[in-house]
C-alpha positions as CSV (number, residue, x, y, z in Angstrom):
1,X,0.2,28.7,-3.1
2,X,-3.2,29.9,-3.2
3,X,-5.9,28.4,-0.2
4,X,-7.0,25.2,-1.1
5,X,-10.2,25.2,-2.7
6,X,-13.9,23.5,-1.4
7,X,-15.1,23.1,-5.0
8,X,-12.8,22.0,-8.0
9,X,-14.7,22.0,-11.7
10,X,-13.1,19.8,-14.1
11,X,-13.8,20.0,-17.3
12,X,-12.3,18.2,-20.8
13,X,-12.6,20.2,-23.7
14,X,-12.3,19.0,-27.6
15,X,-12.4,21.2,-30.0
16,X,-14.4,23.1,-27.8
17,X,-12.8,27.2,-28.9
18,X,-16.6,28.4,-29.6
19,X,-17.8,27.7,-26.0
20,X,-14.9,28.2,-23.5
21,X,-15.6,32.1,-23.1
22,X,-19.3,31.7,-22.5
23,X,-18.4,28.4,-20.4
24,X,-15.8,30.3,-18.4
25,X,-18.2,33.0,-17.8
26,X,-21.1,31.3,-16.5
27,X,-18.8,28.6,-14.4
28,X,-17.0,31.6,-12.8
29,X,-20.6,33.7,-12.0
30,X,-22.2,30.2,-10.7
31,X,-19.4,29.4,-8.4
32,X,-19.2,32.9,-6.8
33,X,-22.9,32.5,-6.0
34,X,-21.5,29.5,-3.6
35,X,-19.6,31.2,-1.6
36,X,-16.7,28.8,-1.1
37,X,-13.3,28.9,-2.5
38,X,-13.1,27.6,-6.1
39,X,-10.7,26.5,-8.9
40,X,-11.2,25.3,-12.3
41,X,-9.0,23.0,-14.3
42,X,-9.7,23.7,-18.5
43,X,-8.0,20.3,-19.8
44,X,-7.5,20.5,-23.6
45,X,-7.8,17.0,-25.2
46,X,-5.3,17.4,-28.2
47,X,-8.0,19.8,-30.1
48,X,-7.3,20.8,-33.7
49,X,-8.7,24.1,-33.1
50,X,-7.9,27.3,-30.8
51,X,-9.0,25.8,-27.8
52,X,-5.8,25.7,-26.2
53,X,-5.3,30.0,-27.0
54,X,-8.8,29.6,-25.5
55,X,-8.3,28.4,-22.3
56,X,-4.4,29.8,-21.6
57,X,-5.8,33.0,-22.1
58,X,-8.8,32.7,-19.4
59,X,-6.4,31.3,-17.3
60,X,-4.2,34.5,-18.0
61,X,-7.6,36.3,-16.8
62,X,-8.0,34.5,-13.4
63,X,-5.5,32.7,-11.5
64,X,-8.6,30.1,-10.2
65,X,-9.0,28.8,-14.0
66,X,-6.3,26.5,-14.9
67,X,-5.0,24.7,-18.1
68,X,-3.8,21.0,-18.7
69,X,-3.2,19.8,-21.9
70,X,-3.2,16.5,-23.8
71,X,-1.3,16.5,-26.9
72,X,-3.6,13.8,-28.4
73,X,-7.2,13.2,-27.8
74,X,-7.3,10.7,-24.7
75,X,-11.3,10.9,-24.8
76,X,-13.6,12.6,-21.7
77,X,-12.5,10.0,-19.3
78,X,-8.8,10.8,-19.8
79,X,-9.8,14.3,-19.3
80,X,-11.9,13.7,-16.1
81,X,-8.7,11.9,-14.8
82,X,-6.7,15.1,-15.8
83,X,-8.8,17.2,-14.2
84,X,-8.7,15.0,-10.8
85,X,-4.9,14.8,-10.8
86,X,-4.4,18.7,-11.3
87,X,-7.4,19.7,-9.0
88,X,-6.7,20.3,-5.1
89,X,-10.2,20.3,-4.1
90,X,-11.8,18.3,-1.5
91,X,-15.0,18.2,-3.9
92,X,-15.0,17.7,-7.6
93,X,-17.1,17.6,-10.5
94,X,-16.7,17.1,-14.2
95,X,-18.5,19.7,-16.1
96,X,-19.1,19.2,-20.1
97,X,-17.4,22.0,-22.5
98,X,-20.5,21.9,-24.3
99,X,-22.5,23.6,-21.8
100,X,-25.4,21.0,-21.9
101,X,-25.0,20.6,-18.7
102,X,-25.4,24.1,-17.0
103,X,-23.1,25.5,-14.9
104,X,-25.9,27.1,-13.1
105,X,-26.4,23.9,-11.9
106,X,-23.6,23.1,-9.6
107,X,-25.3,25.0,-6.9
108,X,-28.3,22.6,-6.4
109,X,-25.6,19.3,-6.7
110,X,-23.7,21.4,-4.1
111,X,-26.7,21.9,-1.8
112,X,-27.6,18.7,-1.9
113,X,-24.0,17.6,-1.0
114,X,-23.7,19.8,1.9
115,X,-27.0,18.9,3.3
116,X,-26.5,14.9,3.3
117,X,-23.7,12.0,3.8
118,X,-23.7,11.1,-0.2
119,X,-20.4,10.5,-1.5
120,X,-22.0,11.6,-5.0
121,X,-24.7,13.7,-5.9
122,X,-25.9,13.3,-9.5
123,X,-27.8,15.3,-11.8
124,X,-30.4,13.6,-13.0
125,X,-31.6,15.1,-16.9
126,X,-34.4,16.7,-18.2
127,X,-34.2,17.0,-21.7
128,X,-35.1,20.0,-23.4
129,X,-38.3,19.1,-26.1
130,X,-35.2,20.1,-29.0
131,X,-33.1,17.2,-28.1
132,X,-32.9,14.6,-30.7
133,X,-35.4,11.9,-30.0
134,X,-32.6,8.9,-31.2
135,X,-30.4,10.2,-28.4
136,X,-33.1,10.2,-26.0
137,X,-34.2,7.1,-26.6
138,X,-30.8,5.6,-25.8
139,X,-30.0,7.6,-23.0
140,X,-33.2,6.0,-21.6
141,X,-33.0,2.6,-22.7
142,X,-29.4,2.4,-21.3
143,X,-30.0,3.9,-17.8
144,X,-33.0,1.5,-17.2
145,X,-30.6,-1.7,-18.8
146,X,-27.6,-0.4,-16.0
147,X,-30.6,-0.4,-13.2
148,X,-31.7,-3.5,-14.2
149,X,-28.3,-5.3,-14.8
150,X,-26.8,-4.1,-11.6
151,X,-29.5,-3.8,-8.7
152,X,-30.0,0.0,-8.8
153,X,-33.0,2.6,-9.5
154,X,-31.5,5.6,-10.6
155,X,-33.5,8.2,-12.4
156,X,-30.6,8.5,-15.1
157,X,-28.0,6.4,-14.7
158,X,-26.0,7.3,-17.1
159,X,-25.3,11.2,-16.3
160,X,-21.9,12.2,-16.0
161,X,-23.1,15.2,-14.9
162,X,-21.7,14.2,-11.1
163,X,-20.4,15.8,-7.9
164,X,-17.6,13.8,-6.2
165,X,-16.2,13.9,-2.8
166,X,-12.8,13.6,-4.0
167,X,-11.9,9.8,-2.6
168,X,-15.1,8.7,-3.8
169,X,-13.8,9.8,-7.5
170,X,-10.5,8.4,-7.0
171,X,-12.1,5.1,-6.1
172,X,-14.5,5.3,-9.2
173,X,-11.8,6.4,-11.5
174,X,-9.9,4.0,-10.6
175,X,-12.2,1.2,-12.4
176,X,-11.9,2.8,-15.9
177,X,-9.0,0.3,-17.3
178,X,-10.7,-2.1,-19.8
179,X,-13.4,0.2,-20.7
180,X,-14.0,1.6,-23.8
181,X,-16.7,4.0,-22.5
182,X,-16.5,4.4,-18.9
183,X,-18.7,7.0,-18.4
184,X,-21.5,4.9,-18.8
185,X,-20.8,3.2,-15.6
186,X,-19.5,5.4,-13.2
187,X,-22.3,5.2,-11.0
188,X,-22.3,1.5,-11.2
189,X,-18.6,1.6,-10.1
190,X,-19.5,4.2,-7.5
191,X,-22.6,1.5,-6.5
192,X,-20.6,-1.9,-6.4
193,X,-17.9,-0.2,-4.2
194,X,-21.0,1.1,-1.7
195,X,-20.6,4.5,-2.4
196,X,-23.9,6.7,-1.4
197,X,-25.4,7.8,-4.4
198,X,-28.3,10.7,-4.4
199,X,-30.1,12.3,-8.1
200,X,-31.2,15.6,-8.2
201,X,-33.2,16.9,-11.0
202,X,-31.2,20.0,-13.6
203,X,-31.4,21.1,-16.7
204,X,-30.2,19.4,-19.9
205,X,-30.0,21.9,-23.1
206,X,-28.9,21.4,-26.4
207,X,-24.9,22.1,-27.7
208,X,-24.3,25.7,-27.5
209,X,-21.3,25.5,-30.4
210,X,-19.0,22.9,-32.2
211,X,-20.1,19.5,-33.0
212,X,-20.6,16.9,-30.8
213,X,-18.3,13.7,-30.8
214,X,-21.4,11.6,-31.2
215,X,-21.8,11.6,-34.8
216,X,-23.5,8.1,-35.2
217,X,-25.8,7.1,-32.1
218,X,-26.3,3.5,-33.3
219,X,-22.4,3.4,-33.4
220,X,-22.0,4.9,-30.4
221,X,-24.5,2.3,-29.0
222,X,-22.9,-0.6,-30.1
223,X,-19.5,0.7,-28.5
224,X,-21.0,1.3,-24.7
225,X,-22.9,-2.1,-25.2
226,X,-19.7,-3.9,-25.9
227,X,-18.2,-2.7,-22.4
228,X,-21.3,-4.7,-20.2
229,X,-19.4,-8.2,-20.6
230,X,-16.7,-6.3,-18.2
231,X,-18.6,-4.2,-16.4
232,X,-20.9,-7.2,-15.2
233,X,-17.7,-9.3,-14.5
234,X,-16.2,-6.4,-12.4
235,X,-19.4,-5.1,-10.5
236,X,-21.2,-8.2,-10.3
237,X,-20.2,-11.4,-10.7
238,X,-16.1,-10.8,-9.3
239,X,-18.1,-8.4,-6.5
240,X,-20.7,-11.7,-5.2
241,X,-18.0,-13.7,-6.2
């Protein structure tokens, strides 16, 4: 058994074959910039394409990358649970396959967690001008509905793009059940169990390759929205209760 690692990236992939060398790639050269001992856990959620070649083989490459598989699609939740379970780390963060979010970018979530006491550091997005202005809109809308809903004053609530100490994820993850779309409230989760929360700014690009999930944002919309009726019964009123 290898040391166990600071720094564990977790990362679901679906249908994801296009990005995972150029993901792999750039996660490996960011996290040897660290300095810390690393591992990364490629979980395949039941894609249709070679994503699962894809990942075996950069496993194959470097014993720190690591494969799970789902044999259906579980959704990005599922795969940050995945990730959790096979990781080792005393530090996590979920990572998008999509490389929106840039891998480059773990450094400054990791500086910031090393210099404080947060139990999550979050990246906090700025959009690229190419981003479509629908998805914008909503990302916006909805982080400034969770602050208002739940007594908090995040800059982007709604980011998954998160660093964990590892209990503070089990303890989030942990409130998924019920949800349809967790990952729009993982920070109010994190915030109604008292967890410290701190935003740093990084980098939000368009997808590299593939096609997103998101094929219908109103859709999409109506689906998060329908999860506030438990989300305000679990982190509000059952919380003051």
């Amino acid at each position: 058994m290898s040391e166990i690692p600071d720094l564990s990236v977790a990362v679901p992939c679906f249908n994801e074959a296009e990005n995972i060398p150029a993901l792999v790639a750039r996660t490996q050269a960011a996290l040897e910039t660290l300095g810390v001992a690393w591992e990364m856990i490629l979980v395949d959620d039941g894609s249709r394409d070679q994503t699962r070649e894809r990942i075996q083989a950069a496993a194959a490459a470097d014993p720190r990358v690591r494969g799970a598989f789902h044999e259906v699609n579980r959704g990005i939740v599922a795969g940050w649970v995945t990730g959790l379970e096979q990781s080792r780390g005393r530090f996590v963060v979920p990572l998008d396959a999509d490389l929106q979010y840039r891998p480059e970018d773990i450094s400054k979530l990791w500086t910031a967690m090393t210099a404080t006491a947060a139990d999550l550091v979050q990246g906090w997005r700025l959009a690229s001008p190419e981003h479509d202005p629908a998805r914008q809109r909503y990302t916006v809308m909805f982080s400034r509905l969770l602050n208002m809903l739940f007594g908090m004053k995040l800059q982007d609530n709604k980011s998954g793009f998160i660093l964990y100490r590892r209990e503070a994820m089990h303890k989030v993850m942990a409130e998924r059940e019920g949800f349809r779309l967790f990952q729009h409230f993982v920070t109010v989760a994190a915030h109604a169990h008292g967890l410290k929360i701190i935003e740093v700014p990084v980098a939000f690009d368009r997808r590299q390759a593939g096609t997103s999930f998101i094929t219908n944002v109103f859709r999409f919309a109506l689906r998060a929205f329908a999860d506030f009726p438990l989300a305000l019964w679990k982190f509000r009123i059952r919380k003051s209760g």
